[in-house]
N, C-alpha and C positions, 0 to 999 in steps of 0.2 A: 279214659284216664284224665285227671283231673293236673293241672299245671300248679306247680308249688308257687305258693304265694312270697316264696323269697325270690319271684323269677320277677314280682312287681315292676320291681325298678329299673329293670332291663325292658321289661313290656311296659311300662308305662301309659303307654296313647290308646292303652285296650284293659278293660279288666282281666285278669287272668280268669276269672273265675266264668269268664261267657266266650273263652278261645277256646279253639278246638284243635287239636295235634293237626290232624290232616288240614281239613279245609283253612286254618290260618297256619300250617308252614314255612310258609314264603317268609312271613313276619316274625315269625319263632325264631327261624334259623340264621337270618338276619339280624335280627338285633342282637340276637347272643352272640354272633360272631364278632358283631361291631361293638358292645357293650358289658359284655358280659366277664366276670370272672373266672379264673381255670375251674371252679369248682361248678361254675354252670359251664361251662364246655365239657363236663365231665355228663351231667345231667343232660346236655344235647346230644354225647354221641351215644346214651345208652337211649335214648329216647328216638334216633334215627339215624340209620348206615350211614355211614362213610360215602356213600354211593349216592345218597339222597340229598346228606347237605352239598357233595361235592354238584349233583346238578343245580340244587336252587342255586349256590354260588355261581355256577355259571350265568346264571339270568342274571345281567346288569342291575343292581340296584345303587344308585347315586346317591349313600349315605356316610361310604367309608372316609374316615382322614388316612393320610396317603400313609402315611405307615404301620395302621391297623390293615390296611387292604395287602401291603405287601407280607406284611403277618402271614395273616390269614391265609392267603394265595400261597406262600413259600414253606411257611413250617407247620401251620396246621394241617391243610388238604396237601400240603406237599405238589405243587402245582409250578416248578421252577420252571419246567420246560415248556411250559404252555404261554402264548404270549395274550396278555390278555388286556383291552385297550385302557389306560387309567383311568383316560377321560370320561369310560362307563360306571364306573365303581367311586370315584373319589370326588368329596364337594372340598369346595373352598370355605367353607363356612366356619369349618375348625379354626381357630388360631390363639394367639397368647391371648390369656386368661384376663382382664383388666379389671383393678382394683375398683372398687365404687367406693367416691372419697364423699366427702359434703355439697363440692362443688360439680359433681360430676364423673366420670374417669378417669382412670390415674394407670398408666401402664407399665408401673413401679410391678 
């Protein structure tokens, strides 16, 4: 099965057109989780259980910002009673947005 080319820009770092459902998973499941809209999370769980993404979710990937990961962990996979380390799941790398002015950055 071929991956919809609306899933691009969520995949980005990979053509869709050369991923594979199984063998790239881990990165499917992930970045839809981290990037994706409810309509591709709609298109992720008819494309794999409940069961599948809830384990890849468990493999630590350090991409989430910290309130996509509690998302994700709480009302998606519904995962409130599991504790799960943040420091696995969440980079710093997120943060406010900053302006590109003439001179530089502007954090307007």
């Amino acid at each position: 099965m071929k991956i919809p080319k609306k899933l691009q820009g969520v995949l980005w770092s990979a053509n869709t057109d050369n991923l594979d459902l199984v063998k790239d998973r881990y990165y499917i499941i992930h970045q839809i989780l981290i990037y994706g809209s409810f309509d591709d999370l709609r298109w992720l769980f008819r494309h794999y259980s409940k069961k599948e993404v809830t384990g890849v979710f468990l493999k630590a990937y350090k991409n989430y910002p910290n309130n996509v990961f509690y998302f994700v962990k709480n009302y998606i996979l519904n995962l409130k009673n599991i504790d799960l380390d943040e420091d696995d799941y969440v980079t710093s790398i997120h943060g406010p947005i900053k302006q590109r002015t003439a001179t530089g950055f502007s954090t307007a």
